[in-house]
FIPAMAR-687758 format. One record per atom (N, C-alpha, C): residue in one letter; x, y, z. Coordinates in steps of 0.05 Angstrom, whole numbers, plus 32768, in hexadecimal, padded with zeros to 4 digits. Layout:
N
AXYZ...
***
This chain:
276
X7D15822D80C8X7D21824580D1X7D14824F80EBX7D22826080FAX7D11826B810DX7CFC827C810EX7CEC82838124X7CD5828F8116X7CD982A78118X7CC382B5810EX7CC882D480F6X7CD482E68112X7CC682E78129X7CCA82F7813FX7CEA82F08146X7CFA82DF8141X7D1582E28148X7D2682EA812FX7D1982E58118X7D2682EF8102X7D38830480FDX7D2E831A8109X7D4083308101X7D5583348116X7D538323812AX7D6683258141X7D8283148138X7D7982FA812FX7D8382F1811EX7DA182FC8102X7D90830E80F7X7D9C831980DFX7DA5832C80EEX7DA0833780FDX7DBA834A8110X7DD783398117X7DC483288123X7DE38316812AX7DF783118116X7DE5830480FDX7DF382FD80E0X7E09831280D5X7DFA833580DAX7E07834480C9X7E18834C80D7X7E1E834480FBX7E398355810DX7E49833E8105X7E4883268104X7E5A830F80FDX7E69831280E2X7E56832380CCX7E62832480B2X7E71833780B8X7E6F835180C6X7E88836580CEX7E9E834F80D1X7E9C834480E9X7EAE834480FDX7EC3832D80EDX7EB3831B80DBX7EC1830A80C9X7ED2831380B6X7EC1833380A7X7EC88336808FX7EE98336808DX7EFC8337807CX7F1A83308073X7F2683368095X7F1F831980AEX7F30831880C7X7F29833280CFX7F13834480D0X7F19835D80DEX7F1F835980FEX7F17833F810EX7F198341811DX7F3483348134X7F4583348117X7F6083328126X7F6D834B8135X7F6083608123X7F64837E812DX7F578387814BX7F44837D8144X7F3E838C8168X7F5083838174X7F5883748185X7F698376819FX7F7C8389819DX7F89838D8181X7F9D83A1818EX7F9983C1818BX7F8083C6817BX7F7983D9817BX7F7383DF8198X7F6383CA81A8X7F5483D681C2X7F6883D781D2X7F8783CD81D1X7F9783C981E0X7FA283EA81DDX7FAA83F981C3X7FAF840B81C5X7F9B841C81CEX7F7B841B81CAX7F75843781CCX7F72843581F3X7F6C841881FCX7F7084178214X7F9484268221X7FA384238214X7FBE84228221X7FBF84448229X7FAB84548215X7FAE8472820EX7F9E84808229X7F83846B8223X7F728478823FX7F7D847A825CX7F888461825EX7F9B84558278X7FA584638281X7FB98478826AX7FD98488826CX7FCA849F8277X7FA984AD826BX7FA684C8826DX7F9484C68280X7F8984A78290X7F7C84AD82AAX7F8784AB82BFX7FA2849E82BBX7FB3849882D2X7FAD84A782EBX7FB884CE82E8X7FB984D482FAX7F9484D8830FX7F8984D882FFX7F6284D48307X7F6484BC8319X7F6C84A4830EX7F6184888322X7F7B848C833AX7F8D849C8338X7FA284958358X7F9284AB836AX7F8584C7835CX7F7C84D3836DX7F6084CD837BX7F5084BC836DX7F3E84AC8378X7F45849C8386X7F628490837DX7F5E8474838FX7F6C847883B2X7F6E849883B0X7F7F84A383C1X7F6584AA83DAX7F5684B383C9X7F4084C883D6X7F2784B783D4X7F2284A583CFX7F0A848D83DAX7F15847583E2X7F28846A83DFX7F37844F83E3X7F2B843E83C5X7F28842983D1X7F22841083C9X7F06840F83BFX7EEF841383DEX7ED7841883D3X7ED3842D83B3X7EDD844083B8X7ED6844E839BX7EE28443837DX7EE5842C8383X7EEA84168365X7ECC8415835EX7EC984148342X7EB184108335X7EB583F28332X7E9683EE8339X7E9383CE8333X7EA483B88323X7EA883BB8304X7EBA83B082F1X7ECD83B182F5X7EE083C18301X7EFA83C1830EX7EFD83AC8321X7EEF839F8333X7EF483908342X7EF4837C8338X7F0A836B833DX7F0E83518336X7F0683398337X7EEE83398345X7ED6832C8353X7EBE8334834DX7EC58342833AX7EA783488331X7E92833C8315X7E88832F8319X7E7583168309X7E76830E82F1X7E80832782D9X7E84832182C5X7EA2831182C4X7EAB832182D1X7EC9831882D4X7ECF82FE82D5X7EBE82F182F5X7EBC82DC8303X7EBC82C482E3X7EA582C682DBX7E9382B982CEX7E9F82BD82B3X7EA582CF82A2X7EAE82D08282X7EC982D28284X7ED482D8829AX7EF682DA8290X7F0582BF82A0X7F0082C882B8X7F0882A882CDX7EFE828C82BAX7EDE829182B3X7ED1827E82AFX7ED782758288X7EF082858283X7EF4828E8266X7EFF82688256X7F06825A8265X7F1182418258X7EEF82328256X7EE782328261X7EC982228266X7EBB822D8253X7EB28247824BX7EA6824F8237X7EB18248821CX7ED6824B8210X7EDB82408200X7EDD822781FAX7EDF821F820EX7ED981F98205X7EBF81F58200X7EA181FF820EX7E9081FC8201X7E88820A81EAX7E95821481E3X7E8D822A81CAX7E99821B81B2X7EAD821381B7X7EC4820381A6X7EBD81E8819BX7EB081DE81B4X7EA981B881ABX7E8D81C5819AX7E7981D281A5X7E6881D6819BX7E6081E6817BX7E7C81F08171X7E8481FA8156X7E9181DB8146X7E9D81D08156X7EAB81B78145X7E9081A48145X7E8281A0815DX7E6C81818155X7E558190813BX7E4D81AD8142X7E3E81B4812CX7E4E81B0810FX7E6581C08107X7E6E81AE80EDX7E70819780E7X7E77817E8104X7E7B815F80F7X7E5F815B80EAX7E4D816280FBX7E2D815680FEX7E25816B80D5X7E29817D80D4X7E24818F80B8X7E2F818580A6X7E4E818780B2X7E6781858090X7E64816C808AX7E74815A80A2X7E85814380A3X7E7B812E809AX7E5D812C80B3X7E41811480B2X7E3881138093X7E3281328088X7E1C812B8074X7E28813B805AX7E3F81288053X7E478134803EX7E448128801AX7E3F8139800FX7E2A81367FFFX7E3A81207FE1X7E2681137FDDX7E3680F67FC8X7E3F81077FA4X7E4C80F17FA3X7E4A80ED7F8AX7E3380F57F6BX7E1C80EC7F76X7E0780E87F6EX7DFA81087F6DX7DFC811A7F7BX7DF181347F8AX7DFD814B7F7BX7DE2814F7F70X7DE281647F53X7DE781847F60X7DE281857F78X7DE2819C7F7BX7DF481A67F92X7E0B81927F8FX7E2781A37F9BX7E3781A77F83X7E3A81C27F87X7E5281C77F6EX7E7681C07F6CX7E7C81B17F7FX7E9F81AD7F85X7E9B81977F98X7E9C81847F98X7EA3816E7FA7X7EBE816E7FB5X7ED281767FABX7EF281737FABX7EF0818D7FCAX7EE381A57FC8X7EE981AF7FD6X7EDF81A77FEFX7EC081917FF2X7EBF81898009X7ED681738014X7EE081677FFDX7EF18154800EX7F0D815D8019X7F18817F8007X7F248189801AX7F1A8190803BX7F028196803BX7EFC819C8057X7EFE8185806EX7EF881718060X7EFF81518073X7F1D8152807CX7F2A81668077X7F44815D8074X7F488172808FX7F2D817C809FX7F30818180BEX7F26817680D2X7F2B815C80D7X7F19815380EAX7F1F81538103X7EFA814C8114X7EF98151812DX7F09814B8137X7F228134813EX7F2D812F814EX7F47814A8151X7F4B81508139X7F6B816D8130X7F538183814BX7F3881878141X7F32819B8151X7F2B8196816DX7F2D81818179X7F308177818DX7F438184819AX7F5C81728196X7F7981708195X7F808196819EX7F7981AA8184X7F7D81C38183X7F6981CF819EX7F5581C981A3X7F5081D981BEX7F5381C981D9X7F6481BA81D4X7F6781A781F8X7F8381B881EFX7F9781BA81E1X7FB581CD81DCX7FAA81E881E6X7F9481F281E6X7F90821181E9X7F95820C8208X7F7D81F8820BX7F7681FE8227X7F9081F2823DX7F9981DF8235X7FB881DA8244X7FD181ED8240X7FCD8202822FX7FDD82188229X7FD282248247X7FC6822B8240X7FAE82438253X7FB98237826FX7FB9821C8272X7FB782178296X7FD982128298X7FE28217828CX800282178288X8015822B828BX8004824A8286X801182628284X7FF8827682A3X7FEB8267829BX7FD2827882AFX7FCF826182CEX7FD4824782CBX7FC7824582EEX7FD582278300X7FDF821782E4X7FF4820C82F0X800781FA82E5X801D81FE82EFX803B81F582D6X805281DE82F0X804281CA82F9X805C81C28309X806081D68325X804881D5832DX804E81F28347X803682058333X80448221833DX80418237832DX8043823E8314X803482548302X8029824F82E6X8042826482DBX8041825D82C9X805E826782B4X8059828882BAX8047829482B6X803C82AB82BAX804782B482D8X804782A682E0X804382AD8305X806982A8830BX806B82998306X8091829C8308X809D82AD82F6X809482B682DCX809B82CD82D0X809582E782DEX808C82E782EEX807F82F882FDX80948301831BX809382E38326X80A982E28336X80C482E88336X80CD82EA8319X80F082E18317X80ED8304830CX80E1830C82F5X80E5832D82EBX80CF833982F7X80BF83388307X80AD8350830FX8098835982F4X8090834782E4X807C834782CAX8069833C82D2X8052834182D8X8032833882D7X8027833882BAX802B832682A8X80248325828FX800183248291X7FF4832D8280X7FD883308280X7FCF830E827CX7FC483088288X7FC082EA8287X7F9782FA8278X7F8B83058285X7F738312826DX7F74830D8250X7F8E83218246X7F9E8321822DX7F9E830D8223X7FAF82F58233X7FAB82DB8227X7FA582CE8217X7F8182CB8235X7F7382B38227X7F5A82CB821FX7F5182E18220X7F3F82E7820FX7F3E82EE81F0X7F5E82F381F6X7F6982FA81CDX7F5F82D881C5X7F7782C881D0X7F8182AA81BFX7F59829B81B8X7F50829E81CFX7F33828E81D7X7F2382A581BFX7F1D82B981C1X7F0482C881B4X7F1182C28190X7F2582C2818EX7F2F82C08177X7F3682AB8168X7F3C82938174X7F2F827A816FX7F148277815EX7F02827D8177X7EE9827A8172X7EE382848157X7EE6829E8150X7EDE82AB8132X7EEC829B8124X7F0B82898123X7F148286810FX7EFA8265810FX7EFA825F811EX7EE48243811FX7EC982508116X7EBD825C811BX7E9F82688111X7EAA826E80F3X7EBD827980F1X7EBF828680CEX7EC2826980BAX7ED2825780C7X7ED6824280B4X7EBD823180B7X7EAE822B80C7X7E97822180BBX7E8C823080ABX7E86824B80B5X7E768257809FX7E75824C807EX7E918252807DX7EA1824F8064X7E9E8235805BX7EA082228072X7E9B81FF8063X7E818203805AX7E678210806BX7E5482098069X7E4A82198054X7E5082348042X7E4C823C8032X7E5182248013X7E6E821C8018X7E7682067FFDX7E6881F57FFAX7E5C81E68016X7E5181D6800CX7E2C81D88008X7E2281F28013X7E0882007FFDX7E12820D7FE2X7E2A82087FD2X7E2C82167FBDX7E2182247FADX7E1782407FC3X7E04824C7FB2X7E0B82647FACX7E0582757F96X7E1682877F8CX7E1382A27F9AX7DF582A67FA3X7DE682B97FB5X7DFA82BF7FCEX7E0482A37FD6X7E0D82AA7FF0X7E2E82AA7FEAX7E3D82AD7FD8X7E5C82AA7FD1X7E6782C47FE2X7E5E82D27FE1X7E6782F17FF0X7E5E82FB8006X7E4E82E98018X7E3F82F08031X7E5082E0803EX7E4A82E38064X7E5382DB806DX7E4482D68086X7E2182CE8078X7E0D82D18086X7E0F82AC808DX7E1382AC80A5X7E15828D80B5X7DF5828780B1X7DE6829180BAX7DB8828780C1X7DBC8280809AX7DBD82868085X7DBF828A8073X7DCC82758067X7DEC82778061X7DF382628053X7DF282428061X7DE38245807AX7DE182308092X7DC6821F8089X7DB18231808DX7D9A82268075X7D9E821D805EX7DA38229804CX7DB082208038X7DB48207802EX7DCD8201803EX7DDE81F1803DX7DD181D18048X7DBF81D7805DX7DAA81BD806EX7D9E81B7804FX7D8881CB803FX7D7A81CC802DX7D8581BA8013X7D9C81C28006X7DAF81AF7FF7X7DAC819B7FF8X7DBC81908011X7DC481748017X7DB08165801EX7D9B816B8020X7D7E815F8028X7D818152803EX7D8381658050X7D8A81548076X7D7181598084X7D6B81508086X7D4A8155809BX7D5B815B80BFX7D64817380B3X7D6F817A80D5X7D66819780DFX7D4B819F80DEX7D3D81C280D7X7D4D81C880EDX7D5081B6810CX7D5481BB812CX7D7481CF812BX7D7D81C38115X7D9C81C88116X7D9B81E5810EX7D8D81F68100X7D91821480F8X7D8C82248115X7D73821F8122X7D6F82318136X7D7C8228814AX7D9182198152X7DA782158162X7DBC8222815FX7DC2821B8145X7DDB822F8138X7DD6824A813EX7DC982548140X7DB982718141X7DC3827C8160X7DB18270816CX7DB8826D8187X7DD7826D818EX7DE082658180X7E0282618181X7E1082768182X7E0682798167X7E0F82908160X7E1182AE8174X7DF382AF8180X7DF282C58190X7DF782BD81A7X7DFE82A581B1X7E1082A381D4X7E3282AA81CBX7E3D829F81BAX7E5882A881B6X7E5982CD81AAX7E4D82D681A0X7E4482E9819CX7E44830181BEX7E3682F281C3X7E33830781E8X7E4D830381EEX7E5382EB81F3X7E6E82E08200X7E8982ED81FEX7E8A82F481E1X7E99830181D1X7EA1831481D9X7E85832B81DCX7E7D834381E6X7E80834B8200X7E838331820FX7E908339822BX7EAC832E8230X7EBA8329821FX7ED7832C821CX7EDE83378218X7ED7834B8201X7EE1836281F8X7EDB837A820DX7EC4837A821CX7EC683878230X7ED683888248X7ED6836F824BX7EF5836D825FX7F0E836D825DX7F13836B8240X7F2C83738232X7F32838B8235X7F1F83A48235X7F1D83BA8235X7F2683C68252X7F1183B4825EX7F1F83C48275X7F3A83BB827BX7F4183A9827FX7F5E83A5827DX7F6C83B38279X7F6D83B4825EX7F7783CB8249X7F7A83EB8258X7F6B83F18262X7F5D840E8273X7F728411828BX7F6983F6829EX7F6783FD82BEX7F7B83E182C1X7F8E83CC82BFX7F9983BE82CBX7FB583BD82B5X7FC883B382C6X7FE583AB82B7X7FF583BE82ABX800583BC82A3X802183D5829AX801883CB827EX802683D98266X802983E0824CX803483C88247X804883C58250X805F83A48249X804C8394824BX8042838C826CX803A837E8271X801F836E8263X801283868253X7FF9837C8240X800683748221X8021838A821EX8028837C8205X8032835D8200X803E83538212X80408337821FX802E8329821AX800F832D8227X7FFA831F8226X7FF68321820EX7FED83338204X7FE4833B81DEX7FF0832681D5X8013832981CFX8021831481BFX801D82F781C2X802182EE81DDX801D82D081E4X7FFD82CF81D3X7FEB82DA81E2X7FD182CE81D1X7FD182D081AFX7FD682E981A7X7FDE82DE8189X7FEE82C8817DX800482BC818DX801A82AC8189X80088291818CX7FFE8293819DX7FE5827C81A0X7FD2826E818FX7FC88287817EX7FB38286816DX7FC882898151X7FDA828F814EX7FEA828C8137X7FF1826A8136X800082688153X800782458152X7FEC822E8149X7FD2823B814BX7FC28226814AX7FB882308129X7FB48245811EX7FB0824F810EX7FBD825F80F6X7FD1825980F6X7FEB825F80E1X7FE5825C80C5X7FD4824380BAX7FD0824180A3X7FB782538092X7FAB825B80AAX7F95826B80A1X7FA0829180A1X7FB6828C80B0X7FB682AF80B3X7FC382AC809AX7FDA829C8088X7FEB8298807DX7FDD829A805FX7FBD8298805FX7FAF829C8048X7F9C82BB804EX7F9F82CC805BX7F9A82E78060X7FAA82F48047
***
């Protein structure tokens, strides 16, 4: 495990993940922040024309500009972070679930049947599912034969669909549905009764190494680590969602984005919302 001085930083991480897991709560944010953003928008409107009247351009606050670093880097840079976030959630389950799954002989898994349901996801399906995200993404956002579906919708009705909306709903929400189902593989196969109602990843992650007798200690404080880069990552999506939400695009125009990215994450994830 890691040592005692990261421990409790650790179990912070554990216990915002068990929120944010608990029964899909986090299908709900986006549209919550889309409304309470849509409300702020409406009642600052007339504040940012009279600023933008009476300082220009210069009196944009930093985050408003579209060029400005987080932006550059977590939203522009938003397909690159999910593909590494993504392969790096799928090779940790092959290398946990897939590699070292526990025999016949092995007194101390309680359900066999349900790991061999879990085989019944393999790497190559989750492959397959994020090269579809990300050729969605460069299909509606940057290029379709010419110009991106987005960008001629744009052209023909005068709609700037939130391309933000998008890929930070479909991408951040991915991700939890991939972090929650390992969790979940990796709880079944530590079948332990302590952990049946948690949703502590450092926890049923140990665990679960412990069981199967894998001499892999390296693999927990990685996971960890994981945990808390997708975690930040997260955290600055939702921040730029926000502003969005606040300071760019019409009402349509984000409800557009909203839907496509849900429609996204429904197409790739249907069977799981379908057990909600």
């Amino acid at each position: 495990m890691p040592t005692s001085s990261y421990q409790s930083l650790f179990l912070t991480i554990d216990r915002i993940y068990a929120a944010i897991l608990h029964d899909n709560y986090f299908l709900r944010v986006y549209p919550v922040l889309f409304a309470i953003g849509s409300i702020v928008s409406i009642l600052i409107q007339t504040k940012l024309k009279h600023n933008d009247n009476e300082h220009g351009s210069n009196g944009k606050p930093y985050l408003l500009d579209p060029a400005n670093l987080l932006n550059i880097v977590f939203a522009n840079g938003a397909l690159v972070w999910f593909t590494m976030y993504f392969g790096a959630l799928v090779l940790m389950r092959f290398f946990i679930v897939e590699q070292h799954a526990p025999n016949n002989n092995d007194s101390t898994i309680a359900d066999l049947d349900t790991f061999s349901k879990m085989k019944k996801s393999p790497v190559l399906k989750k492959i397959a599912m994020c090269l579809l995200f990300n050729v969605t993404w460069v299909i509606l956002l940057g290029w379709f034969f010419g110009e991106s579906i987005i960008k001629r919708i744009e052209n023909l009705v005068g709609i700037d669909i939130s391309g933000h909306y998008i890929v930070l709903t479909s991408a951040s929400i991915s991700l939890l549905f991939e972090l929650k189902e390992i969790i979940e593989d990796i709880r079944k196969i530590a079948a332990c009764e302590t952990l049946a109602n948690s949703s502590s990843f450092g926890d049923a992650l140990h665990q679960a190494v412990l069981l199967l007798d894998y001499d892999a200690q390296w693999v927990i404080p990685l996971c960890y680590y994981l945990q808390i880069a997708i975690l930040i990552t997260l955290t600055i999506w939702v921040l730029l969602f926000s502003i969005t939400s606040v300071y760019f695009h019409t009402i349509m125009e984000k409800i557009l984005g909203l839907v496509v990215g849900y429609l996204m994450v429904y197409a790739a994830y249907c069977r799981q919302l379908y057990d909600l």
